[in-house]
C-alpha positions as CSV (number, residue, x, y, z in Angstrom):
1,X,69.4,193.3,210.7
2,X,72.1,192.0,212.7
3,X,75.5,194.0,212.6
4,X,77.5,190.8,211.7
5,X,75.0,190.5,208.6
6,X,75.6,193.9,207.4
7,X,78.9,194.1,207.2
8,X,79.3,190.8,205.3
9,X,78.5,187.6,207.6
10,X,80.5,184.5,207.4
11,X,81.6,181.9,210.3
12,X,82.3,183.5,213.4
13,X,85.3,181.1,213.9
14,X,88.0,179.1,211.5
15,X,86.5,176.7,209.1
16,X,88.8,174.7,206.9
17,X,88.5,171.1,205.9
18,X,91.5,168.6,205.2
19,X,90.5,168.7,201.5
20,X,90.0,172.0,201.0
21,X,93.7,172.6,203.0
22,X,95.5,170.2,200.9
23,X,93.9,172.2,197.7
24,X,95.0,175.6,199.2
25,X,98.5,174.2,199.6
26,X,98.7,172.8,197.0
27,X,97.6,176.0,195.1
28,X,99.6,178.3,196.5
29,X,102.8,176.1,195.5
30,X,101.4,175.9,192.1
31,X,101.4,179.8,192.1
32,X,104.6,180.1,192.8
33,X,105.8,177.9,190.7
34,X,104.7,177.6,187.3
35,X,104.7,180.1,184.5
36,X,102.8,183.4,184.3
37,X,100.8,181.7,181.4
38,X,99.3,178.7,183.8
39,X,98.4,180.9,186.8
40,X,94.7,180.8,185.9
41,X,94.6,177.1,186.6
42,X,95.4,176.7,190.4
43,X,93.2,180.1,191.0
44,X,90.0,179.6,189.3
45,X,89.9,176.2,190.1
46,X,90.0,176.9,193.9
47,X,88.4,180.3,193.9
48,X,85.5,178.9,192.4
49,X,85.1,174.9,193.6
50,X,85.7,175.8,197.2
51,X,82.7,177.3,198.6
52,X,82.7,180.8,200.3
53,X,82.3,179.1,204.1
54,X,85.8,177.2,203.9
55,X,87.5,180.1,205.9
56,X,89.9,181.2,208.3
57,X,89.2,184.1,210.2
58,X,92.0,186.0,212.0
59,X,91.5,188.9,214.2
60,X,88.0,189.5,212.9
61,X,89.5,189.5,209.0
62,X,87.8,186.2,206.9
63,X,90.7,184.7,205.0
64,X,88.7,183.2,202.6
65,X,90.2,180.5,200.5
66,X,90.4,182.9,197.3
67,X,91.9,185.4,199.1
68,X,94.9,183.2,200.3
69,X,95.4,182.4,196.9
70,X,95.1,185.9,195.7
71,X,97.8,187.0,198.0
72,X,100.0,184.2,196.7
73,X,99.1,185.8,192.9
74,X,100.1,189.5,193.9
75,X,103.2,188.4,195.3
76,X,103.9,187.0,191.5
77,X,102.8,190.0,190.3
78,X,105.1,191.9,192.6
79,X,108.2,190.2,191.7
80,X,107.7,190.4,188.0
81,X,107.6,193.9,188.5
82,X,110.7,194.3,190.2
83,X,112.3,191.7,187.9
84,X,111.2,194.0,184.6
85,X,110.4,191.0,182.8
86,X,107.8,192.7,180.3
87,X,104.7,194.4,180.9
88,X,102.3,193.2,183.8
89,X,99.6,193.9,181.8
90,X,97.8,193.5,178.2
91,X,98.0,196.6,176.1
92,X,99.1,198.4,179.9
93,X,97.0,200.2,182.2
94,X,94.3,201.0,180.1
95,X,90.5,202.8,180.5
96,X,89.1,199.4,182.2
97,X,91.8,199.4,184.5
98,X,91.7,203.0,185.6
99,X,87.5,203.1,186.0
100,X,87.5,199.5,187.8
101,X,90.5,201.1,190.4
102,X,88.5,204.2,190.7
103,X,85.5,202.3,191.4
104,X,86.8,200.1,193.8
105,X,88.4,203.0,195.9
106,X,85.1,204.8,195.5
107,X,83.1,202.5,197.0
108,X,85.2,201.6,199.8
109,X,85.4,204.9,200.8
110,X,81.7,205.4,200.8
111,X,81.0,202.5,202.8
112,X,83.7,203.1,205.4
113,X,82.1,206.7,205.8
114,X,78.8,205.8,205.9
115,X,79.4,203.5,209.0
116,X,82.0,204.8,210.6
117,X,82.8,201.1,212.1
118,X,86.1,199.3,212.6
119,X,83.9,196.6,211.3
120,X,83.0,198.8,208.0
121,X,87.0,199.3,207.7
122,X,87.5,195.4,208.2
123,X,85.1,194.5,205.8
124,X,85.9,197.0,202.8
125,X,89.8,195.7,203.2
126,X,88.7,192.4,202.3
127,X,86.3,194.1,199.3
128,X,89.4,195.8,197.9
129,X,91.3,192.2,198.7
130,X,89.3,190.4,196.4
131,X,88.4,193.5,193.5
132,X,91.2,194.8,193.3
133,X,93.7,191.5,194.0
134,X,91.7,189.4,191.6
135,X,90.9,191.6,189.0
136,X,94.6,192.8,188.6
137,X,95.9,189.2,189.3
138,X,93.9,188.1,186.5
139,X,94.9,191.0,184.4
140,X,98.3,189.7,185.1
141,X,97.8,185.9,183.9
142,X,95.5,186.3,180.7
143,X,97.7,188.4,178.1
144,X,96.9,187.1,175.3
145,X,94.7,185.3,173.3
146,X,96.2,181.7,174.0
147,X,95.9,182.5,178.2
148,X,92.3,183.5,177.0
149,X,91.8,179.8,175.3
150,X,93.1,178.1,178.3
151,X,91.5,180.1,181.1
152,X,87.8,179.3,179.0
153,X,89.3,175.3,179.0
154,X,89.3,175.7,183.0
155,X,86.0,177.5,183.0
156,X,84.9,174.6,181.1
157,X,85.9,171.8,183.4
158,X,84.5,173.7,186.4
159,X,81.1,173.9,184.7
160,X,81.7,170.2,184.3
161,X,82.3,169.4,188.1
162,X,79.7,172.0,189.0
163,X,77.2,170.2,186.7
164,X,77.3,167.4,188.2
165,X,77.5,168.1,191.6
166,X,74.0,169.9,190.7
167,X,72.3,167.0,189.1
168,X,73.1,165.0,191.9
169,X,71.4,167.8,194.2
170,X,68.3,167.0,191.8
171,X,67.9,163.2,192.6
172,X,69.4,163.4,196.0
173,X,68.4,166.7,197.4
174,X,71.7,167.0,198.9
175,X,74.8,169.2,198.2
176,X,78.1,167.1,197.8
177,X,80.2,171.1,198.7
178,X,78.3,170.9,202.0
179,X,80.7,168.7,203.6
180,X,83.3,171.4,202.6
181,X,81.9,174.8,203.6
182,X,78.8,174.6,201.0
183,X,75.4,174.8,201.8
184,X,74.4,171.5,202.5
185,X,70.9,171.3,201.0
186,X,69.2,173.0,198.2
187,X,66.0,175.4,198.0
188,X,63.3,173.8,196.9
189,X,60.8,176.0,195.7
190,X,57.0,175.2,194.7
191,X,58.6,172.2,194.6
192,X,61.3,172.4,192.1
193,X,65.3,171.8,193.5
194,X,67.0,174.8,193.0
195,X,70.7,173.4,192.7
196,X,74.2,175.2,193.4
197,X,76.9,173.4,193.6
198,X,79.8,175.1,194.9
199,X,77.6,178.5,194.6
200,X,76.3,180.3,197.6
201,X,73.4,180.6,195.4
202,X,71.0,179.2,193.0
203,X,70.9,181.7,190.5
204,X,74.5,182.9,190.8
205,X,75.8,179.3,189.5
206,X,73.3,180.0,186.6
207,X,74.6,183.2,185.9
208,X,77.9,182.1,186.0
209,X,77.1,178.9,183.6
210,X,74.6,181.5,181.6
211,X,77.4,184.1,180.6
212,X,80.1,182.0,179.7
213,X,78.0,180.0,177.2
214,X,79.7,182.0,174.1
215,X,82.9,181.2,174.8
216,X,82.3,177.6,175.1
217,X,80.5,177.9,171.9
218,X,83.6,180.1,170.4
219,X,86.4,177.4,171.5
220,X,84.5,174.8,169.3
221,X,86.2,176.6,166.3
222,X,89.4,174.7,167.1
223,X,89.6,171.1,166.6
224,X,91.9,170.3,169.6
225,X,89.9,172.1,171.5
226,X,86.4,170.6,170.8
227,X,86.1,167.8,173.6
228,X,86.1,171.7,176.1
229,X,84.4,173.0,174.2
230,X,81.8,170.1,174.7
231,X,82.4,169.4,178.3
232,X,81.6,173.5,178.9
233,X,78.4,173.3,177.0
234,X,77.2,170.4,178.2
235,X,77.7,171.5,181.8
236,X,76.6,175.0,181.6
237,X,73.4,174.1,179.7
238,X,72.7,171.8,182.8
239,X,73.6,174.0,185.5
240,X,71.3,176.9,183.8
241,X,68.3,174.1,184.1
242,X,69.1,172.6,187.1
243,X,69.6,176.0,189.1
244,X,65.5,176.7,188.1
245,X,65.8,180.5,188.1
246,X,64.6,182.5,185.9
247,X,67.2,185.0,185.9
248,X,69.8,182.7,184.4
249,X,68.0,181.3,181.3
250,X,67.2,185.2,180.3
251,X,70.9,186.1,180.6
252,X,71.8,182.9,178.5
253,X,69.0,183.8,175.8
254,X,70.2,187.5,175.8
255,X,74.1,186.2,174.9
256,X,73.2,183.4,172.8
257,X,70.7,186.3,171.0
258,X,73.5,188.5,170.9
259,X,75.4,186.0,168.9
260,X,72.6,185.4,166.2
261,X,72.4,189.3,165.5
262,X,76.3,188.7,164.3
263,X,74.9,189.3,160.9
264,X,73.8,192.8,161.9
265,X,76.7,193.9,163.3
266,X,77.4,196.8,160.5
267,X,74.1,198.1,161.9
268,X,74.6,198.4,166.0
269,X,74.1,201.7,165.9
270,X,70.4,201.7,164.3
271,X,69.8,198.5,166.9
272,X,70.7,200.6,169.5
273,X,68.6,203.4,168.6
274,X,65.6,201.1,167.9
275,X,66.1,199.5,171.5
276,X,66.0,203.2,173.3
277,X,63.0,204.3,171.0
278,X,61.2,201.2,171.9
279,X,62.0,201.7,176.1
280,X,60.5,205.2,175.6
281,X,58.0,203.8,173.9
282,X,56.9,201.8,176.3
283,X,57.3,204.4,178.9
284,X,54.4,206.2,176.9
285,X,51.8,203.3,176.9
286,X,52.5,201.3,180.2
287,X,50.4,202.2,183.2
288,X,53.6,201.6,185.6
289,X,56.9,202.3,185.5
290,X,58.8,201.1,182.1
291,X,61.4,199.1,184.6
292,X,58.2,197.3,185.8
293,X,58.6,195.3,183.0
294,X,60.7,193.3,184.7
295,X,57.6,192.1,187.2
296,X,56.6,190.1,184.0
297,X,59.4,188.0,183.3
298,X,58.6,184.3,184.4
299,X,60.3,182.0,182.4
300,X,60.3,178.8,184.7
301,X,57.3,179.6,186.8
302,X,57.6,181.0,190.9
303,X,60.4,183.4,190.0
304,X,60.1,187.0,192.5
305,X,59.9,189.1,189.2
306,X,57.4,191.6,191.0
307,X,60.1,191.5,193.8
308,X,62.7,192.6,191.7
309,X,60.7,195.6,190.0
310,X,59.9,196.9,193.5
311,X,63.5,197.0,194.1
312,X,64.3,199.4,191.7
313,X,61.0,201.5,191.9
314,X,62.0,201.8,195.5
315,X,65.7,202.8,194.8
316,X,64.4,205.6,192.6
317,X,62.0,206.5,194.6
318,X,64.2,206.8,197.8
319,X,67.0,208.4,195.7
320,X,67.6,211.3,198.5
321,X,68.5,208.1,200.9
322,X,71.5,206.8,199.0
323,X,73.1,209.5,196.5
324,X,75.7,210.3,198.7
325,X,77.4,207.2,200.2
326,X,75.0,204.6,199.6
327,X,72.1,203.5,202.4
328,X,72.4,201.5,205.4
329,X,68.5,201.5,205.6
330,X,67.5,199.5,202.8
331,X,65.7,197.2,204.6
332,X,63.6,199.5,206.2
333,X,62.2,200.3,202.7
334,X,59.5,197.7,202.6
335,X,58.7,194.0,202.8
336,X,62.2,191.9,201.6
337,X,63.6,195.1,200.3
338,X,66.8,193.4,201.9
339,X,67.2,191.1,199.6
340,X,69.5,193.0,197.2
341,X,69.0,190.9,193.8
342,X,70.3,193.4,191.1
343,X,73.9,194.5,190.8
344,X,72.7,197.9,189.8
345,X,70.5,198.5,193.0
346,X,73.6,196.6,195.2
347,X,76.1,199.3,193.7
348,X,73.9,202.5,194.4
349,X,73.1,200.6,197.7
350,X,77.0,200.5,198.8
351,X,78.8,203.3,197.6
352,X,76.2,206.0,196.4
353,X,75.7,207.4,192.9
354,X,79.7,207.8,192.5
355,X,79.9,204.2,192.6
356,X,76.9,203.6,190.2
357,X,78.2,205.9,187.7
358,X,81.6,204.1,187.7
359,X,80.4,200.7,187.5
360,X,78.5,202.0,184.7
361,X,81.5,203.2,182.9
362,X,83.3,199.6,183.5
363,X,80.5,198.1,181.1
364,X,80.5,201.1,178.6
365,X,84.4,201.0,178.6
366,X,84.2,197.3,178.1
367,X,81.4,197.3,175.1
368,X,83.5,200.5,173.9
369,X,86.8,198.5,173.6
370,X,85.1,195.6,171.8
371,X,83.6,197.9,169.2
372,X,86.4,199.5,168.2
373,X,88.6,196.8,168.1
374,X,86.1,194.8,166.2
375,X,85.8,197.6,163.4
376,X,89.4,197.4,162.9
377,X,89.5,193.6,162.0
378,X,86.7,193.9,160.5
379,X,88.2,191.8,157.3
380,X,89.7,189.7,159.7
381,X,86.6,187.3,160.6
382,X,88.2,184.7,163.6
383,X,89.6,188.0,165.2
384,X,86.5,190.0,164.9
385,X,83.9,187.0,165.8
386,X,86.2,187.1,168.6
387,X,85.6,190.8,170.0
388,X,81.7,189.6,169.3
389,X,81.7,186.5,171.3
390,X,83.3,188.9,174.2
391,X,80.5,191.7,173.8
392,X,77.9,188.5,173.7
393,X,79.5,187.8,177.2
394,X,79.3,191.4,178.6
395,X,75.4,191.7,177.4
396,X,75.2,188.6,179.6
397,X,76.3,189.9,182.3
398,X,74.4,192.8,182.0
399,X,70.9,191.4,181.5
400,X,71.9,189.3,184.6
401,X,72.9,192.2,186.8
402,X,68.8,193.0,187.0
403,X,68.1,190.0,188.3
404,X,71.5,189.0,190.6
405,X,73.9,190.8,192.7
406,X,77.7,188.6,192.4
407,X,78.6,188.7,195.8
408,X,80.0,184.9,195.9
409,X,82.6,183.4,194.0
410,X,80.7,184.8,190.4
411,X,82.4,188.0,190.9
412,X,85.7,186.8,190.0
413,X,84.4,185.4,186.4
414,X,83.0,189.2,185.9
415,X,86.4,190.6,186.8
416,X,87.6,187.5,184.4
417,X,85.4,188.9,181.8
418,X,86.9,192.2,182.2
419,X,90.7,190.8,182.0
420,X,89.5,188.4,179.2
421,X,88.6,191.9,176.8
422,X,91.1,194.2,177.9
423,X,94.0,191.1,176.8
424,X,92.0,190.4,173.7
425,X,91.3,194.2,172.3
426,X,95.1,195.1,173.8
427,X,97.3,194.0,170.7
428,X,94.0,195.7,168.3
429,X,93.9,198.8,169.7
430,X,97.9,199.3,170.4
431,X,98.6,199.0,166.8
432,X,95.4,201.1,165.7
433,X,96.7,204.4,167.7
434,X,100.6,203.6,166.4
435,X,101.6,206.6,164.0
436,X,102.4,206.0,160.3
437,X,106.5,204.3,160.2
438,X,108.6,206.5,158.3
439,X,110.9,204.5,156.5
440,X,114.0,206.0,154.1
441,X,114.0,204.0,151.0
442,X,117.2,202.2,150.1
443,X,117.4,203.3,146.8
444,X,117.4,207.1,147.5
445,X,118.2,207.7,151.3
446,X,117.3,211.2,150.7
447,X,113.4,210.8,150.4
448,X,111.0,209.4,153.1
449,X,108.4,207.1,152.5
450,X,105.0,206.6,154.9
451,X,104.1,203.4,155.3
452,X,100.7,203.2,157.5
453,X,100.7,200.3,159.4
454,X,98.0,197.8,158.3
455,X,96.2,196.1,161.3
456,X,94.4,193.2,159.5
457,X,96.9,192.3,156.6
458,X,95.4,190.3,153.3
């Protein structure tokens, strides 16, 4: 493996078409300009319809598109700070926050130390540029559950673009994003296009178009909204067929699922149990390792399912390789043990069991946030399908994470997702840990009255 692939890749040399510099510009004016509230538009729309290669690359440092824009974001973000014009953040710096810094950090450092490069250094600066700038930039612009609505109406129209774009790779076998930085051709495998649009992969723009399916599905509750709501399905229903991965279609049966079971949801904690005593179960009767369960999942035919359970056989098996920091041998482990296609792998692989752990804990945090905040409206229906449309979202994500590592443009609608809960639970779980109001009663200013605060009023 060449040194310029393991520490990332990407165009040895400045890449940026007239289009995609007009966009940029235009962007970054937009950012500066327009309200907090509208800062999602201009960002999503170029971090995720300009592809990856679109870059400029100054003293060995890729300025990716996103990342310009990022910078442009933080500068906001800055400012409001210094101006005190109301909190940065939803509900503050809260658990998510905290465990998605400490992951960051901790995986940086790993990597850094592990390779003890200048090119190591280089390329973890631009990791913490795009975690740590986008997630908190995006923490920034979605407070509340209007930023929510219209950040899912651009996530809607991207899926619409991206849509077609894909289809078009279907008849055409040609990529419309290749003449700005995108792969210009598809993969065609046992004969099938496997479309991507503005993706760098296949399966990410299925994951992507997979995971967000709920919330398309949750703005149809509003009238006005209904032609997005539309547009979003539409188009991420034909990006999960047209990428023809298997990985996709499972994360988009395991949130759609996860929104049938809405029902149950009195009776997580007896599903949850069930789901653990079933895994051990299985452990008990299979012949092979419980996770090679994954070698049988095929749902469009040709899929590297067997590939994929090797993976993590291997990276529990060869756990004395990457504890520490993480492993720069990986693909010494086998045949195509390279190809890093499950988040969970990809984190243990980069920063060691440290930054394992603490991803873990961003998707228990996450899932923990939406629980409780869903109990507490629990009599308040929109409100509490709301925190189960999110968790539907997160389960998504997870069932995709075995099957996909996000290291294109899919990362930021993770760290999205992650903004998305914490600006949605915020205002639920604020009021839940105020302390009773004590209030002197008019009529005799000598005694004190409790009043509890009530979070879901009749």
């Amino acid at each position: 493996m060449s040194e310029n692939h393991r520490f990332g890749g990407g165009a040895a040399e400045s890449s940026l078409s007239p289009v995609v510099l007009v966009a940029l510009l235009v962007a970054v004016v937009l950012i500066f300009l327009l309200p907090r509230r509208f800062l999602v538009v201009p960002f999503l729309s170029v971090a995720f319809l300009v592809p990856i290669g679109q870059t400029l690359v100054v003293g060995g440092v890729h300025l990716f598109v996103a990342r310009i824009v990022i910078l442009a974001g933080l500068s906001r973000l800055v400012t409001a700070k210094f101006s005190g014009t109301g909190s940065l953040f939803a509900g503050g710096f809260n658990s998510i926050d905290k465990v998605f810094a400490c992951w960051a950090v901790a995986q940086a450092l790993a990597f850094m130390i592990l390779y003890n490069q200048t090119a190591a250094i280089v390329n973890q600066l631009g990791f913490l540029w795009d975690s740590l700038g986008g997630y908190f930039l995006l923490r920034f612009a979605i407070h509340d559950e209007e930023d929510i609505r219209r950040a899912t109406k651009v996530f809607a129209v991207i899926a619409l673009i991206a849509a077609v774009a894909m289809v078009n790779e279907q008849w055409t076998r040609s990529n419309v994003f290749g003449f700005i930085g995108g792969i210009s051709r598809p993969d065609i495998r046992d004969g099938k296009v496997r479309s991507q649009g503005p993706f760098s992969h296949a399966i990410l723009a299925g994951v992507y178009a997979a995971t967000i399916v709920p919330l398309f599905l949750r703005l149809w509750s509003s009238k006005k909204d209904r032609l997005f709501a539309l547009v979003g399905i539409l188009g991420a229903i034909t990006m999960v067929i047209a990428c023809g991965s298997s990985t996709p279609l499972g994360a988009c049966v395991a949130a759609i699922g996860a929104l049938c079971l809405w029902p149950l949801r009195r009776n997580m904690r007896t599903l949850r149990w069930g789901l653990v005593v079933t895994v051990l179960g299985l452990a008990l009767v299979m012949k092979a390792p419980v996770w090679f369960i994954l070698a049988h999942i095929d749902l469009v035919g040709g899929s590297s399912s067997y590939h994929r359970a090797l993976l993590v056989d291997t990276c529990i098996r060869r756990f004395g390789d990457w504890w520490l920091l993480g492993a720069s041998n990986n693909d010494k482990w086998g045949w195509d043990m390279w190809d890093v296609q499950n988040e969970f792998v990809a984190q243990a692989l980069r920063g060691g069991l440290t930054s394992l752990v603490l991803f873990i804990m961003i998707v228990s945090r996450a899932f923990g946030r939406l629980g409780i905040a869903r109990k507490s409206v629990e009599t308040n229906r929109p409100n509490a399908w709301l925190m189960w449309t999110l968790g539907a979202v997160i389960l998504g994500h997870v069932v995709a994470f075995f099957g996909a590592d996000y290291f294109d443009q899919t990362k930021y609608w993770w760290y999205a997702s992650l903004a998305i809960v914490s600006a949605a639970t915020a205002p639920l779980l604020t009021k839940s840990k105020k302390p009773m109001a004590v209030e002197l009663s008019s009529e005799d200013p000598g005694i004190m009255q409790f009043s509890p605060y009530q979070i879901a009023p009749k």
